[in-house]
N, C-alpha and C positions, 0 to 999 in steps of 0.2 A: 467214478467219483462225481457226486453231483454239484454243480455250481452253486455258488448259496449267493444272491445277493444282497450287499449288506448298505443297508442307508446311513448318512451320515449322521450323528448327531448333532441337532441344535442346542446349543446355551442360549438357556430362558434367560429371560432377562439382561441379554447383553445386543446392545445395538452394534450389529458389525460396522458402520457408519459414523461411530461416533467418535475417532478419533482422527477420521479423514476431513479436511477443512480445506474446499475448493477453492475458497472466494470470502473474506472475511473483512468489513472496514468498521473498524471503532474509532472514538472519540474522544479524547481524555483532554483532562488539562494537564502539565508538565511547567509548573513555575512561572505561571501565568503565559504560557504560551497553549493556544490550542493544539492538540496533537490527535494527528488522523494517522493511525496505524496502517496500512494494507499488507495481507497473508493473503499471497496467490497470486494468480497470474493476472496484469490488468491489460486485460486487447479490450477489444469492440465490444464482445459481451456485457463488462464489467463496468466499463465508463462511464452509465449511468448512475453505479450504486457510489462512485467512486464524487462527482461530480454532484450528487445529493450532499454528503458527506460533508465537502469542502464548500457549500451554500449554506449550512447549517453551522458554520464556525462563526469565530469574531474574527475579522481581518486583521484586529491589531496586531498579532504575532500569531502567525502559524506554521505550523512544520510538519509536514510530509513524511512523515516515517515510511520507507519503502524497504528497509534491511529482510523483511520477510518475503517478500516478491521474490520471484526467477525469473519474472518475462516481463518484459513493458515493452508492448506494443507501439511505433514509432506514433501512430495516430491517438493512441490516447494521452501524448504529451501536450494536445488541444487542453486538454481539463486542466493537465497541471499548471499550464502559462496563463490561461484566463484564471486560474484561481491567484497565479502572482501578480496580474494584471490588478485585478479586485484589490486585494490589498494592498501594493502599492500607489495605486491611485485614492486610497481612503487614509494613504498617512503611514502605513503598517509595517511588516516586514514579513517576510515568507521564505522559511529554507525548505530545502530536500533532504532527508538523512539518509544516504545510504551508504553502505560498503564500498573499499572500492572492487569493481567485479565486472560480471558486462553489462548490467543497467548503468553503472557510472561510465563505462565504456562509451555507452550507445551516447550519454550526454555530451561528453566529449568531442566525438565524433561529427555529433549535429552543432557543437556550437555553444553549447545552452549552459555551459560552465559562467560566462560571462553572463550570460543573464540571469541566472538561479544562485541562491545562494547555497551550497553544498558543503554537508558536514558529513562528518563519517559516523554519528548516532544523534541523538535529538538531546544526552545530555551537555555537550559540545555550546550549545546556544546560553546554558543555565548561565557559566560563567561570568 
């Protein structure tokens, strides 16, 4: 019996890519507060995209949505504190929304509960 080998078929028109989302930062308003989403993991690679983001807000209120992360890298909490720096220094307020989990873990651990202001989602602030 002879071997037949058999190729797979591709689907036209479907991006196999396009429901996987490495690395994602938006922008939105949420009740007059600025709201910077992050989906994905933020280490060293990331920090740049993350830290454009939060240069491109209004100080006066902004909030961190981090509930889509799984990783925050201990060195990319440099971005997050100069961006609470920035607006506390211009008058403002700045929280972090996340779950509690081990990114709220990791905050704990370092300290930074007393310096961040920490909700458990971004509609938490609306109130």
């Amino acid at each position: 019996m002879a071997c037949r080998r058999v190729r797979p078929r591709r689907r036209v028109g479907v991006d196999p890519y396009a429901r996987t989302v490495l690395f994602d930062v938006t922008i939105g308003e949420l009740d007059g507060w600025s709201w910077v989403r992050v989906v994905g993991d933020l280490d060293l690679a990331t920090m740049p995209a993350l830290r454009s983001a939060l240069d491109r807000t209004d100080p006066a209120a902004v909030v961190l949505d981090l509930s889509g992360t799984g990783l925050v890298d201990p060195l990319a909490l440099g971005v997050v504190l100069s961006a609470r720096l920035r607006s506390t220094r211009r008058g403002g307020r700045f929280a972090v929304a996340c779950p509690h989990g081990p990114i709220r873990d990791l905050f704990e651990e370092l300290g930074l509960v007393q310096a961040l202001e920490l909700v458990e989602e971004p509609g938490e602030l609306i109130a």
